[in-house]
C-alpha positions as CSV (number, residue, x, y, z in Angstrom):
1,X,-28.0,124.4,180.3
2,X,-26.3,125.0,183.7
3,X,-28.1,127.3,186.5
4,X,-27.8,127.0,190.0
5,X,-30.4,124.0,190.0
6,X,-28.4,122.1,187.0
7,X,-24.7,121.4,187.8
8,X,-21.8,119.8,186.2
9,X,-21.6,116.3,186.7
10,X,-18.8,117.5,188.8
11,X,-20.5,119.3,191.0
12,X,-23.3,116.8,191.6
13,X,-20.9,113.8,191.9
14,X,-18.9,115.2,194.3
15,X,-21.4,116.5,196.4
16,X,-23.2,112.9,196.9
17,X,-20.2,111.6,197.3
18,X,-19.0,114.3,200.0
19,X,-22.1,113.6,201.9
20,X,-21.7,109.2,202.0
21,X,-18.2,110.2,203.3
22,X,-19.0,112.4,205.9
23,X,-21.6,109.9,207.2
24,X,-19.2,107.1,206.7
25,X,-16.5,109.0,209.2
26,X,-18.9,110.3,211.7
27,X,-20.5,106.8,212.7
28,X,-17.0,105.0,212.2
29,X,-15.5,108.5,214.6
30,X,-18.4,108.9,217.0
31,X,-18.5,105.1,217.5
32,X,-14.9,104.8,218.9
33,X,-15.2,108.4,220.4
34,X,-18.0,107.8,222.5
35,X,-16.8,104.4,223.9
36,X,-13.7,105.7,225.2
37,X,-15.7,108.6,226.8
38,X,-16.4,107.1,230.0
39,X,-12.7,105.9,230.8
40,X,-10.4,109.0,228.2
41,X,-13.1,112.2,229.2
42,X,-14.0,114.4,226.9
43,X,-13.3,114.0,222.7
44,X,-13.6,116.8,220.4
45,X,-16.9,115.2,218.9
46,X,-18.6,114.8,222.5
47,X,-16.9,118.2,223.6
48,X,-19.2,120.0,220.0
49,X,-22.1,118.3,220.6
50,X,-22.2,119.4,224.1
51,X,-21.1,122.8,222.8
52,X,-23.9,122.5,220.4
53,X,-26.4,122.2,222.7
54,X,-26.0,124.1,225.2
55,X,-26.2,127.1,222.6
56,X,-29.5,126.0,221.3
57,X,-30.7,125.5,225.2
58,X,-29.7,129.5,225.5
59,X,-31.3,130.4,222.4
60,X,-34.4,128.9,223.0
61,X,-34.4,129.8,227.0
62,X,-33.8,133.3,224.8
63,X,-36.6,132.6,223.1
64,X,-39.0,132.1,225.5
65,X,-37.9,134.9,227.9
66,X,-38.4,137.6,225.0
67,X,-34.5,138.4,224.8
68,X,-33.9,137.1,221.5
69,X,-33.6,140.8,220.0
70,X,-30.7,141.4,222.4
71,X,-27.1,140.4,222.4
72,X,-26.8,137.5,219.9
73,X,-25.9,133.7,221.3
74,X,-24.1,133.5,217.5
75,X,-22.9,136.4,216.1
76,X,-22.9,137.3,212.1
77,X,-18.8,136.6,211.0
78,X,-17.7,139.8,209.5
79,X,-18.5,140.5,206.5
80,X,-21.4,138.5,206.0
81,X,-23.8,140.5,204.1
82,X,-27.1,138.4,204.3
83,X,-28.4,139.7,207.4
84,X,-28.2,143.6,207.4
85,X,-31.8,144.2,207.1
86,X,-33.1,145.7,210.6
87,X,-35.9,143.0,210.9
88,X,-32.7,139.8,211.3
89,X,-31.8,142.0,214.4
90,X,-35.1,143.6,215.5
91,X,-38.1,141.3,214.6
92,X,-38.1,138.2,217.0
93,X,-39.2,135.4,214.6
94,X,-36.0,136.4,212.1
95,X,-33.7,136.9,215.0
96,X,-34.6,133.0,216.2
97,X,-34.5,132.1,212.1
98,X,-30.8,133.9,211.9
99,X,-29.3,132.3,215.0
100,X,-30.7,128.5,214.3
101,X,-29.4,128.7,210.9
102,X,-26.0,130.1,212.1
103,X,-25.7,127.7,215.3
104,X,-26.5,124.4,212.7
105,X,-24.6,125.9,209.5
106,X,-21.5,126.1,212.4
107,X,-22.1,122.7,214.1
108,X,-22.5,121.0,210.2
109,X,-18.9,122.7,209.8
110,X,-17.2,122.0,213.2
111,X,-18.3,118.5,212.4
112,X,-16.0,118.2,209.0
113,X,-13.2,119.5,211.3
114,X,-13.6,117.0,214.1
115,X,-14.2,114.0,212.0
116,X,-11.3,111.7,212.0
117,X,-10.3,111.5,207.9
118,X,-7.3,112.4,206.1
119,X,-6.9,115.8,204.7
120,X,-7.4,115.4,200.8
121,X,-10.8,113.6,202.3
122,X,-11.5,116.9,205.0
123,X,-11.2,119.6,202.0
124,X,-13.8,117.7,199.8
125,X,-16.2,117.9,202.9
126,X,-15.2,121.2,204.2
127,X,-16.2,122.5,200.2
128,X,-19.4,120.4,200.1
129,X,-20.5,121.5,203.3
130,X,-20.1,124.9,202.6
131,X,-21.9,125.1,199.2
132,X,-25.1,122.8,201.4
133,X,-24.8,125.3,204.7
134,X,-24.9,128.5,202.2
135,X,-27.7,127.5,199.7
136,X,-29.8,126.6,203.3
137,X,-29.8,129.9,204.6
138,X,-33.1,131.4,205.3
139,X,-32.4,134.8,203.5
140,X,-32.7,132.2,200.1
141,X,-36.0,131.8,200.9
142,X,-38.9,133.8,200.1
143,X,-41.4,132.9,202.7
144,X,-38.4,133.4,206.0
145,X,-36.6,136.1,204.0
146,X,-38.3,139.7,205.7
147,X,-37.0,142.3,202.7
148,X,-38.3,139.6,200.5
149,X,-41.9,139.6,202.3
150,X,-42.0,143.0,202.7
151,X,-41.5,144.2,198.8
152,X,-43.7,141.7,197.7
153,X,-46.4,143.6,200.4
154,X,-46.0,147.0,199.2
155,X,-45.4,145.5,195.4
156,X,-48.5,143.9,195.9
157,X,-46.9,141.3,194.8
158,X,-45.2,142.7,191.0
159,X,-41.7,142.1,192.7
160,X,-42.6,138.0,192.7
161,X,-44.0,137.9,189.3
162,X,-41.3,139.7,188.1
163,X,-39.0,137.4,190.0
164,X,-40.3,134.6,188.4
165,X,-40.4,136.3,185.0
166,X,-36.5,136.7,185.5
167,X,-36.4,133.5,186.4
168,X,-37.9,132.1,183.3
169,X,-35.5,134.5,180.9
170,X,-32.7,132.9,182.6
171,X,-33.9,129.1,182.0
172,X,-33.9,129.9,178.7
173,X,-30.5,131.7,178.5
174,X,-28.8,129.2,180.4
175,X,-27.5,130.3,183.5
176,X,-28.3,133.0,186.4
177,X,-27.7,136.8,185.3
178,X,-25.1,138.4,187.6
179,X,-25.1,141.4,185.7
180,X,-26.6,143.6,182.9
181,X,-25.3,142.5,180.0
182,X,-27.0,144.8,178.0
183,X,-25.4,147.7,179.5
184,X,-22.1,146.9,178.2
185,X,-20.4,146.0,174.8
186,X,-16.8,144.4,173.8
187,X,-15.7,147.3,171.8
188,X,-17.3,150.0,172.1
189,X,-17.7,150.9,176.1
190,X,-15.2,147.7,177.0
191,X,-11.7,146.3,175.5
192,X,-11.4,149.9,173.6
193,X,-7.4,150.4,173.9
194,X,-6.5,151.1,170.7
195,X,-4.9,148.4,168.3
196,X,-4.6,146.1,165.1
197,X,-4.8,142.1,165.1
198,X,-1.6,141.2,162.8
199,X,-1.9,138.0,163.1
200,X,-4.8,134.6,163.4
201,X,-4.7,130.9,163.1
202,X,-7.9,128.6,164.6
203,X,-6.6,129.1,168.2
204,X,-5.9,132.8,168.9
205,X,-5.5,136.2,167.0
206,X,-2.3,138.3,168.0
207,X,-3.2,142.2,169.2
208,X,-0.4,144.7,168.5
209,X,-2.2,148.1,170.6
210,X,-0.8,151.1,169.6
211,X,2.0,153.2,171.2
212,X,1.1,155.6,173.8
213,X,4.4,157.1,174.1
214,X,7.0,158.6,171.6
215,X,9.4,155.7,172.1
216,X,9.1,152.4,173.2
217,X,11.2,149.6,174.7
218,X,12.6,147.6,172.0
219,X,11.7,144.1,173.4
220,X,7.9,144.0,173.0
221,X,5.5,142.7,175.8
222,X,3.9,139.5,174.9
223,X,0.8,138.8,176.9
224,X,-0.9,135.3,177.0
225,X,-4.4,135.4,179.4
226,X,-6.2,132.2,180.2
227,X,-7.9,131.1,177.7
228,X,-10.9,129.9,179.5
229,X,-11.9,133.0,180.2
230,X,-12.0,136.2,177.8
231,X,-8.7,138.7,177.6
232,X,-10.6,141.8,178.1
233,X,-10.1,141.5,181.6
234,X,-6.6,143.3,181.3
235,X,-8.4,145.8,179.2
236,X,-11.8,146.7,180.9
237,X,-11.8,150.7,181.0
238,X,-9.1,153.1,180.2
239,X,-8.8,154.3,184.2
240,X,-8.5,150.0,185.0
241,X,-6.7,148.3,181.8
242,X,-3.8,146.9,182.7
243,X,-3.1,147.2,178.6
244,X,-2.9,150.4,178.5
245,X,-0.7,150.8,181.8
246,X,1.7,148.9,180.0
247,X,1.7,151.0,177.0
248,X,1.8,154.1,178.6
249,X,5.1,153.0,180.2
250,X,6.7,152.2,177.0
251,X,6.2,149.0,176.3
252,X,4.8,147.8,172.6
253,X,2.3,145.3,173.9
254,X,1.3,142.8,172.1
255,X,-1.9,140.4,173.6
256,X,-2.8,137.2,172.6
257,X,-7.0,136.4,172.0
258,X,-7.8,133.0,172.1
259,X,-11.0,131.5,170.1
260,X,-13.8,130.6,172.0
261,X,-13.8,127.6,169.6
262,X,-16.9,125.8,168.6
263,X,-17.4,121.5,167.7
264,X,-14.7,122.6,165.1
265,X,-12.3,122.8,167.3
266,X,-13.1,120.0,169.3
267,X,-9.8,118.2,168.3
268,X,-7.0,120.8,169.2
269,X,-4.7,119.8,171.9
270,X,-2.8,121.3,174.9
271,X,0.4,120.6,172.4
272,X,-1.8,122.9,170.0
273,X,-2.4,125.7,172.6
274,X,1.6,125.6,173.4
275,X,3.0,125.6,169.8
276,X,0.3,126.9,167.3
277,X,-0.7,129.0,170.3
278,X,2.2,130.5,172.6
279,X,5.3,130.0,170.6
280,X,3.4,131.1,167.9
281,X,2.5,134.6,169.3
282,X,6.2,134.9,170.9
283,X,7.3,134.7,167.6
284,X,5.2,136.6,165.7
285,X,5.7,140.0,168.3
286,X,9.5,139.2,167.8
287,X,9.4,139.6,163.7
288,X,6.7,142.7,163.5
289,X,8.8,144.2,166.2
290,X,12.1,142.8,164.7
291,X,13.8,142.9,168.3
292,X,16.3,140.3,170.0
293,X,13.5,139.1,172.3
294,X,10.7,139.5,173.4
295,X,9.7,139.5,177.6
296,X,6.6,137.2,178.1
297,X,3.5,137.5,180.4
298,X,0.9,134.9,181.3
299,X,-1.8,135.4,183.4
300,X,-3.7,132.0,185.3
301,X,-3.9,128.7,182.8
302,X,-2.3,131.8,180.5
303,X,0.8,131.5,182.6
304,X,0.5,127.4,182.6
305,X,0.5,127.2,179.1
306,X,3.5,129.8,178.3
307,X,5.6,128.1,181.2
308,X,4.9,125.0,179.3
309,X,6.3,126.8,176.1
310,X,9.3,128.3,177.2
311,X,9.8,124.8,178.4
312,X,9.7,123.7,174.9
313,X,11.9,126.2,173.9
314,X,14.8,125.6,176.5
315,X,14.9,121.9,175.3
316,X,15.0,123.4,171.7
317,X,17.9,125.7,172.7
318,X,15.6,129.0,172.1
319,X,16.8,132.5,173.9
320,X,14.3,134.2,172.2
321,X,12.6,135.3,175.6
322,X,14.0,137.7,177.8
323,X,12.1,137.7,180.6
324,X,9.3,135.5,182.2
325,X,6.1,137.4,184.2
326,X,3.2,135.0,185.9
327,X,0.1,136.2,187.5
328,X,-1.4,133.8,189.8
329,X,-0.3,130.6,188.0
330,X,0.2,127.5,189.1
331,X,3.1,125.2,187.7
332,X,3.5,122.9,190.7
333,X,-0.5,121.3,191.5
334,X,0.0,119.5,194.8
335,X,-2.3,121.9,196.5
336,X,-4.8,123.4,194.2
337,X,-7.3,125.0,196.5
338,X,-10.7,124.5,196.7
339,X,-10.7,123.5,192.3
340,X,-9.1,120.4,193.4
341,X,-11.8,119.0,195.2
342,X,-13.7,118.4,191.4
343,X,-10.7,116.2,190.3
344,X,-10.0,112.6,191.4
345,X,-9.6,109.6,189.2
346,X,-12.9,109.0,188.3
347,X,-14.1,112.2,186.9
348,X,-11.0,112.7,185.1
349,X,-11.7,109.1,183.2
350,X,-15.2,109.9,182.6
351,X,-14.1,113.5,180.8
352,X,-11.3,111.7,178.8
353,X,-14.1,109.0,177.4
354,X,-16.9,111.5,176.6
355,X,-14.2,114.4,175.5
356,X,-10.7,113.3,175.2
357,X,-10.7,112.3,171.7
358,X,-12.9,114.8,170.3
359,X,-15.9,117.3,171.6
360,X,-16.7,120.5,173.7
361,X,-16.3,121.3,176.9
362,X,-19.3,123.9,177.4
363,X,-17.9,127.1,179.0
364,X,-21.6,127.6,180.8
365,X,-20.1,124.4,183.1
366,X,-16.7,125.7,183.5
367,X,-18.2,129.1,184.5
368,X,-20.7,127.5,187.4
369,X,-17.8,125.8,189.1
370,X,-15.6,129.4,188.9
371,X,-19.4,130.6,190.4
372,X,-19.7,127.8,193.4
373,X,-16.3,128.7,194.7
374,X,-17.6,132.2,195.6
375,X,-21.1,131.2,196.1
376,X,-22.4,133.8,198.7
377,X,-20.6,136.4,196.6
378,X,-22.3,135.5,192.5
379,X,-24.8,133.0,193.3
380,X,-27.3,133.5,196.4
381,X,-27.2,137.4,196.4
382,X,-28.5,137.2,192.2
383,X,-31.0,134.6,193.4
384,X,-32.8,136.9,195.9
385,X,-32.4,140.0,193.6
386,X,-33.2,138.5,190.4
387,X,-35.7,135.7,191.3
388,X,-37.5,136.7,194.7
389,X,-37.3,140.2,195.1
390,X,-37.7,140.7,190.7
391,X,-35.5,143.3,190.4
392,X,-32.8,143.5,187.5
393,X,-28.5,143.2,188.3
394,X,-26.9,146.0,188.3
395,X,-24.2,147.0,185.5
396,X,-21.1,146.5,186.5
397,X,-18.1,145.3,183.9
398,X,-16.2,143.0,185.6
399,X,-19.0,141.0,185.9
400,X,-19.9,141.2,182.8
401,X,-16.8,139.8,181.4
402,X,-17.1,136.6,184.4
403,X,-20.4,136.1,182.5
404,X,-18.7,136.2,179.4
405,X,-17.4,132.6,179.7
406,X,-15.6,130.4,177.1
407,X,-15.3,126.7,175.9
408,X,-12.3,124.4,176.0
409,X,-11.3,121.5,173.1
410,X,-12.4,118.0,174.9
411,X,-8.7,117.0,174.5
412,X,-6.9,119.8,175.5
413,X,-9.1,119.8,178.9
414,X,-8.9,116.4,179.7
415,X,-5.0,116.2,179.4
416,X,-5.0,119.5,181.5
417,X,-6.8,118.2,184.4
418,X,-4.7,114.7,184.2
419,X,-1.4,116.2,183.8
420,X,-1.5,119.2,185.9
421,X,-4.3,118.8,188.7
422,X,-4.2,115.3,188.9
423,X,-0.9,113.8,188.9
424,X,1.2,117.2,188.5
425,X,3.2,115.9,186.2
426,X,4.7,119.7,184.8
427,X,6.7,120.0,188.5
428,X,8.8,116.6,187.6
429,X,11.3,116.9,185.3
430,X,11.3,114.6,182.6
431,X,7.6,113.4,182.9
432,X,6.2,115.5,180.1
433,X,7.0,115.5,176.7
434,X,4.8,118.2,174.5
435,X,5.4,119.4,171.3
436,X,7.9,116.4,170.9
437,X,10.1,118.0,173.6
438,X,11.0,116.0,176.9
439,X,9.8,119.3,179.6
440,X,12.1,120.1,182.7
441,X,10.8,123.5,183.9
442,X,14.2,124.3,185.5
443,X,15.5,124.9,182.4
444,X,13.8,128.2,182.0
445,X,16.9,130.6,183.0
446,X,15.3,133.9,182.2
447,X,14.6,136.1,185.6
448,X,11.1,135.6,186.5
449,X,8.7,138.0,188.3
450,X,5.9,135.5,190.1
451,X,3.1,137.5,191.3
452,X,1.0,135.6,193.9
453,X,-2.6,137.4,195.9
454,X,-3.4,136.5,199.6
455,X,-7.2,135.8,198.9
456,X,-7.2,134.0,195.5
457,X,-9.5,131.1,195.6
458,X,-8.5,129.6,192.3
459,X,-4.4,129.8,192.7
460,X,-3.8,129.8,196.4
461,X,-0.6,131.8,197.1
462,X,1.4,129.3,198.5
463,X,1.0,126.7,195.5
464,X,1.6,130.0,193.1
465,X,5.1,130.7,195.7
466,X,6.3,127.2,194.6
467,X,6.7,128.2,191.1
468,X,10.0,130.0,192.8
469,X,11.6,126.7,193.5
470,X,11.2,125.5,190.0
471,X,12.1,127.7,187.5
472,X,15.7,127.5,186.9
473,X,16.5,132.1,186.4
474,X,16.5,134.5,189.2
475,X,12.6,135.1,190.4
476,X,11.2,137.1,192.3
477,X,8.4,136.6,194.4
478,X,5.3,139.5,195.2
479,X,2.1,138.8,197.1
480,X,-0.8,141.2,196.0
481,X,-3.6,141.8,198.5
482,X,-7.1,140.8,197.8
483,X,-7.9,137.8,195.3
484,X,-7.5,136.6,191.9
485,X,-8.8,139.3,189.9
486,X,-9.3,142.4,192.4
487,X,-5.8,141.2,193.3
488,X,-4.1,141.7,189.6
489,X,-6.5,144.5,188.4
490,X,-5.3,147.0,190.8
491,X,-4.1,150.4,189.1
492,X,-1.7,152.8,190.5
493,X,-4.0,155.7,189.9
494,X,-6.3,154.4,192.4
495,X,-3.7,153.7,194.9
496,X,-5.1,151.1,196.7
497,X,-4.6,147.7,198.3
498,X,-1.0,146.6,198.6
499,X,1.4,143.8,198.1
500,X,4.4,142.2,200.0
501,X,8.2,142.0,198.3
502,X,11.4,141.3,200.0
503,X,10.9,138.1,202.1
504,X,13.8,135.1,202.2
505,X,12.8,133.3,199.2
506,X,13.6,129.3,200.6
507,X,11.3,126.4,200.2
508,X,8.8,127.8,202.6
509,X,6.1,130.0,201.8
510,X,4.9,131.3,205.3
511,X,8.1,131.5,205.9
512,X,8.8,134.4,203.1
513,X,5.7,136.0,203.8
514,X,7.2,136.3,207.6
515,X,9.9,137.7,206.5
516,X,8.4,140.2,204.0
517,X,7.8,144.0,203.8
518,X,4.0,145.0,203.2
519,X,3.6,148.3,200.4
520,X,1.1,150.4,200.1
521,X,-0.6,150.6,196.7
522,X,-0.5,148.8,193.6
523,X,2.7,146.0,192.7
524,X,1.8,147.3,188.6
525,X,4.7,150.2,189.3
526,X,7.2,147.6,190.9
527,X,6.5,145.0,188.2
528,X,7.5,147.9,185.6
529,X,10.7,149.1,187.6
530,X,11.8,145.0,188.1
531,X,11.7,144.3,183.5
532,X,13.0,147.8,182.8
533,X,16.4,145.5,182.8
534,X,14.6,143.1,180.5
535,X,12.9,145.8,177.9
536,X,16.2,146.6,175.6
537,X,16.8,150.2,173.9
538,X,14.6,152.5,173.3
539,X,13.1,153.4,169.9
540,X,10.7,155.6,168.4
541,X,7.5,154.2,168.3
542,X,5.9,152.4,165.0
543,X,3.9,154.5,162.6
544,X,1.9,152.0,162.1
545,X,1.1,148.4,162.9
546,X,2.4,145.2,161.7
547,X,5.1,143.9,159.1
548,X,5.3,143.6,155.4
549,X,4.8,139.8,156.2
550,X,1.9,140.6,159.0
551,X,-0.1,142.7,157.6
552,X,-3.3,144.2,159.7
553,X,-6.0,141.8,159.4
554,X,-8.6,144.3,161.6
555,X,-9.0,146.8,164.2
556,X,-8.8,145.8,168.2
557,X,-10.3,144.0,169.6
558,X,-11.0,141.6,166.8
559,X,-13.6,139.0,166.2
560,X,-12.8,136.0,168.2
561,X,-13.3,137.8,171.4
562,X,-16.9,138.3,170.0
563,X,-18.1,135.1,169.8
564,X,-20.2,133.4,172.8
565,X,-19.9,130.3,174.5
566,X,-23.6,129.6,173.9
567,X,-22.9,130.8,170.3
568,X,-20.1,128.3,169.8
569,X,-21.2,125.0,169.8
C-alpha cells in the first residue's frame, strides 16, 4: 500500500541518501570556503549565509515593530497557491509563519546550488530538497494552517473527524484520493468514441473506432499510448479526445489497449511489448484495413516502445510504416529530468533481483513517483482538502484517469530502466539486440513528426528534441506549450495554448527554439496538415469493423482497460 507516508523504496532510498550527500558536501565546501575567507573575500556559501541572516534580522525587527502585515521581506513566487487565504497576509502570527518558512525553504535550496558537487549529484539534491521544503510548509499542518483552524471552529470540529474518516478510507484503498472516482466511469461518461476491439493477445487488445466521415485516408492511424498508464487519456470526452479528432479528419484510427496485467503476466518482456505488442498491432490495422502501410503514433514509453519496433523492422527490411509520430518520448536518456534522480546502479540491481526474472511491479508505486514530481500540485493540496479540512475531491476526469494507474511485468521494467534510463543503450547503434534484431535507430527512414512541451516534467523538451538527431527520415520538430499531458491534450476547438515550429533543426536545442516561430492555438491541426502526405487515397469508409480473419471480439472500449491495478495482482 503506497500513500504519501509509504513510499517506494525509491523514493525513501534516495531521499536518505540525498540528505548524507548534502551534509557530506557542505562540511567538505564550507570547510575550504570559510578558510579562504579571510585572505579570497566573500564565497558564495559565506555570501547566503549572510544573505540569510540578514533577512531573518528584518523579519524579526518586522516582527517586533508590528510591520509584519506590510510589504513582505520574502514574497510568495507566482503561482504558489498555498497562501491565498487573507489571514497569511493579514493576521501577524501567519504572516511571521509564511515568511520563516519561505526564508528557510529558500536558504535549504540556495544551499544545493552553492554546494560544490557535480551535477548528476546537484539534481538528486535539488529533487530531495524540494519534495522535504514542500511537505514542511505550514499550510500542511493543521494546528498553523488558519482556513484549516477556522472550519474546524465553525464545523465545531465535523471537518476534522471527517478528515480523519477520509483518511482512514484511503489507508485502506491504498493511496491518497485526488479525485472522485465515483463520479466517473470508463465507458459510459469516459473513453465513449465509438468502436470494436478486432483484435487481443495477453498484452493489449487492438481498437478499430468507427469512421466519422464518409471517406477515409487509406493508410490507417495506429496509435500506441504508454502502457503504464491507461489509453483513455486520448479519449476522455468527445469536446477533448484526441480519438475522435483524428477520426473526424479522416483517418481510420486504430488504438492499441494494453493489459493491466496481473502475477500472470509477470514474465512478459520488453521484447514481448515490441513484437507480440507493437508490430503486432501495426500489422493487424494493415490487414483489416488492407492498405500499403499504415502511419504510426506513440505517445511517452508508447513512443519508446514503437521506435524500438520500427527499429526491428528496418533491420528486417519492413516498409510497412509510412510515417512515424512521437509525443513527448524519449529515445536518447542522457538527461531524463527529474525521473532520473530514482535510477542509479543500485536500485536498478535491487529491482532486477526481486523482479527481473518474474513478478509485478505494483502500479500504486509507479503512480506515487508520477505524484512526487508534481507534489504541491496532486499531493499537499488533497492532504489539506481531504484529510484536515474533511472535505471530498472534486470530480474532474483527467484526474481520474492519473488515479487510474497500471502495473508493469518485473522483467520488462527492469530491462527498461537498465537499458534506457540507465545506460541509454537505444541512442547507440548496435548496443541493443531485441526481438533477435541488432537495433540502430537511424535506420528508421520514414518522416517523423516529434512533438516536444516546454513544461513537461517527465520528457523534458530538450532530451525529447534529440530524438531529431537520431532517427534516420526527415523530422520535424514542434514544441507545445504547457506540460506533458495539458501539453498533448490540447483541442483546436478550444483554441488555446500554443506551440513553436520552424526553428534550424542542428544538434542544439536552445538553439532551434531561438530560432523558432511561436503559434497561437493547438499543434493537433498542423500535425494533421504535416501526415496528409503520409495518409494514401481516399476511400469510402467501412461498413463495418474488422476482417473476415479479425472478427469483432466486443464493443469499445473493451475489457482490459477495465481492470485495476489493485485488482490485478
Amino acid at each position: 500500500m503506497n500513500t504519501p507516508f509509504n513510499m517506494p523504496d525509491e523514493y525513501t532510498q534516495g531521499l536518505v541518501k540525498a540528505g548524507q550527500n548534502l551534509m557530506q558536501a557542505l562540511v567538505a565546501g564550507s570547510t575550504a570556503q570559510l578558510g579562504d575567507a579571510a585572505s579570497a573575500g566573500t564565497t558564495p556559501l559565506v555570501q547566503l549565509q549572510s544573505d540569510y541572516l540578514k533577512q531573518q534580522f528584518t523579519l524579526w525587527a518586522r516582527m517586533m515593530s508590528g510591520g509584519l502585515t506590510g510589504e513582505p521581506v520574502v514574497a510568495v513566487e507566482r503561482g504558489d497557491r498555498r497562501f491565498h487565504g487573507s489571514e497569511w497576509q493579514e493576521n501577524p502570527t501567519y504572516s511571521l509563519l509564511k515568511q520563516g518558512y519561505l526564508l528557510n525553504s529558500r536558504f535549504l535550496t540556495d544551499l544545493v546550488e552553492a554546494a560544490e558537487i557535480d551535477e548528476s549529484t546537484r539534481h538528486r539534491l535539488r529533487f530531495y530538497m524540494r519534495q522535504f521544503v514542500d511537505a514542511m510548509s505550514p499550510a500542511n499542518f493543521a494546528a498553523t494552517n488558519p482556513d484549516v483552524l477556522k472550519l474546524a471552529m465553525e464545523s465545531g470540529g465535523k471537518s476534522l473527524r471527517t478528515g480523519l474518516e477520509n483518511l482512514q478510507a484511503d489507508l485502506r484503498k491504498g493511496g491518497l484520493s485526488i479525485t472522485d472516482e465515483s463520479a466517473f466511469e470508463i465507458g459510459k461518461n469516459v473513453a465513449v468514441s465509438e468502436g470494436s476491439v478486432v483484435f487481443e493477445n495477453e498484452l493489449f487488445q487492438l481498437i478499430q473506432y468507427a469512421p466519422l466521415t464518409d471517406t477515409v485516408a487509406s493508410r490507417p492511424l495506429v496509435i500506441v499510448p504508454p502502457c503504464i498508464n491507461k489509453f483513455y487519456i486520448l479519449d476522455l470526452q468527445p469536446e477533448n479526445s484526441f480519438v475522435r479528432f483524428c477520426a473526424e479528419q479522416g483517418h481510420s484510427v486504430f488504438l492499441v489497449s494494453w493489459r493491466n496485467p496481473d502475477a500472470s503476466g509477470g514474465h512478459l518482456t520488453w521484447d514481448d511489448y515490441v513484437e507480440r505488442g507493437a508490430i503486432a498491432a501495426l500489422e493487424v490495422a494493415r490487414e483489416v484495413s488492407g492498405a500499403d502501410q499504415v502511419n504510426a503514433l506513440g505517445w511517452c514509453v508508447g513512443g519508446t516502445i514503437l521506435s524500438t519496433a520500427l527499429a526491428v523492422l528496418a533491420a528486417r527490411g519492413d516498409t510497412s510504416v509510412a510515417s512515424l509520430t512521437l509525443l513527448t518520448t524519449m529515445l536518447d536518456f542522457r538527461e531524463p529530468g527529474d525521473l532520473g534522480v530514482f535510477i542509479d546502479e543500485q536500485n536498478v540491481l535491487a529491482r532486477e533481483k526481486t523482479i527481473g526474472n518474474g513478478g509485478i511491479y505494483p502500479g500504486s508505486e509507479l503512480g506515487f513517483v508520477f505524484q512526487t514530481l508534481r507534489a504541491n500540485d496532486l499531493i499537499w493540496p488533497n492532504v489539506i482538502n481531504n484529510y484536515l479540512k474533511g472535505k471530498s475531491p472534486e470530480a474532474f476526469d483527467l484526474l481520474f484517469w492519473n488515479a487510474d494507474s497500471t502495473n508493469l511485468p518485473g522483467p520488462m521494467y527492469a530491462w527498461y530502466l537498465r537499458n534506457m534510463y540507465l545506460e541509454n543503450n537505444l541512442a547507440v547503434a548496435g548496443k541493443l539486440s531485441v526481438c533477435g534484431q541488432v537495433l540502430d535507430v537511424g535506420r528508421i527512414k520514414v518522416p517523423s513528426y516529434v512533438l516536444a512541451t516546454r513544461e513537461d516534467h517527465i520528457v523534458p523538451w530538450r532530451s525529447a528534441y534529440l530524438t531529431t538527431q537520431l532517427l534516420g527520415g526527415l523530422s520535424q520538430f514542434v514544441l507545445g506549450a504547457s506540460g506533458h499531458i495539458a501539453g498533448v491534450i490540447n483541442p483546436v476547438s478550444k483554441n488555446k495554448r500554443s506551440y513553436w515550429v520552424g526553428g534550424r533543426q542542428g544538434d542544439d536545442p536552445q538553439a532551434w527554439l531561438d530560432s523558432a516561430s511561436e503559434t497561437p492555438g493547438s499543434w493537433w491541426s498542423h500535425w494533421n496538415t504535416w501526415l496528409t502526405p503520409f495518409r494514401g487515397d481516399s476511400v469510402a469508409a467501412p461498413r463495418k469493423p474488422g476482417s473476415r480473419k479479425y472478427k469483432v471480439i466486443e464493443p469499445a472500449p473493451g475489457r482490459y482497460v477495465q481492470v485495476r491495478a489493485g485488482d490485478a495482482k
